[in-house]
N, C-alpha and C positions, 0 to 999 in steps of 0.2 A: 431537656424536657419538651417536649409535644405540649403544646396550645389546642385545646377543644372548646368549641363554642356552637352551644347548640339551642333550637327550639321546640318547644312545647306549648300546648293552648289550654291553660285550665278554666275550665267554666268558670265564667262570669259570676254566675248565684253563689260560688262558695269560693269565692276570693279570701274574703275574713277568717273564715275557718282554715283555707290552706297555710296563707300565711300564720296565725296559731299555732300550726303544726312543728312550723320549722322554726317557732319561737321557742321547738324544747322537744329538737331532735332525740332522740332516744341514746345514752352513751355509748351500747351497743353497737347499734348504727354509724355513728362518728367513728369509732373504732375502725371497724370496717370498712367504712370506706380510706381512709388515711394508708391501713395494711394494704387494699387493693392498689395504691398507687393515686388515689384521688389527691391532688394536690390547690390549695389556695381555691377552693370551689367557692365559687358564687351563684347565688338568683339573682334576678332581675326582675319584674313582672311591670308592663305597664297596665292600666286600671281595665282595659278590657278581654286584661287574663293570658293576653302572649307575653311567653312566659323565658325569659333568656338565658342560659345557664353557661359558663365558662369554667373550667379547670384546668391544670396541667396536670401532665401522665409520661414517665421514662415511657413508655411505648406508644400505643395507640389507645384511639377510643376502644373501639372493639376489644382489646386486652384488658381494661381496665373495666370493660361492664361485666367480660368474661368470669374475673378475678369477684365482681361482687356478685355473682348468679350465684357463686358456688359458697356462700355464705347464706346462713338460716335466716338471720336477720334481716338480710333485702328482701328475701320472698314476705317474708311479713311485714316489711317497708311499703313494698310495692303493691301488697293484694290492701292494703289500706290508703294506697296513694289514690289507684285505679283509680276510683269512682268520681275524683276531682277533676280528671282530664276528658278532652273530647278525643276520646279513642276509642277502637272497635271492643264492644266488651269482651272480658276475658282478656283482654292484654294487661300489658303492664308496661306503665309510662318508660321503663329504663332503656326498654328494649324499642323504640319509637322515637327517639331523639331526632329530631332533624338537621344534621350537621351542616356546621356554616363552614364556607372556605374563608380561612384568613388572608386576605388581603394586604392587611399593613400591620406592621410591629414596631414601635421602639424601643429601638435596646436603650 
C-alpha cells in the first residue's frame, strides 16, 4: 500500500459547517471511495482551516482520485465540497490536493 498525505485550506468562516458534513458522509460516497482504493482515510484540520488528509492506496494518489472522478457521486461530492475551500472557483477540492512527501514511517 502507498501512503498519501496531503493539504488543503478550508475557509475559516465555515469550519462548523464542513466539519457537519463529514459528521454524515453520504453512504454512497463511503462506498466509493473504499471501491476506488481509498484506504484508512483520515481529516485533520487545525482551527484556522489547513486542512490534513492521509490514506493508503495499492497504487497511487493520481489512480486513486482517477478511480473516484469516474464515479457520479464525487462529482456531487465535490460540486458541494467546492465552495468550503479557498480555491479557484469552478474547481473542485479532489483535484488540488497538495501532496506531502513522506519522510518517515514506522513499521
Amino acid at each position: 500500500m502507498k501512503r498519501v498525505g496531503f493539504c488543503l485550506k478550508v475557509k475559516q468562516v465555515l469550519l462548523e459547517e464542513y466539519k457537519a458534513h463529514h459528521r454524515n458522509v453520504w453512504p454512497e460516497m463511503l462506498a466509493a471511495l473504499s471501491a476506488s482504493g481509498w484506504h484508512n482515510y483520515s481529516l485533520f484540520m487545525r482551527e484556522d482551516g489547513l486542512l490534513f488528509g492521509y490514506f493508503e492506496t495499492p497504487e497511487s494518489l493520481k489512480a486513486a482520485q482517477d478511480a473516484m472522478a469516474a464515479t457520479e457521486v464525487n462529482g456531487r461530492w465535490q460540486d458541494r465540497m467546492s465552495a468550503y475551500f479557498d480555491i479557484p472557483e469552478g474547481s473542485h477540492p479532489d483535484q488540488l490536493f497538495i501532496q506531502l512527501e513522506e519522510v518517515f514511517h514506522l513499521d
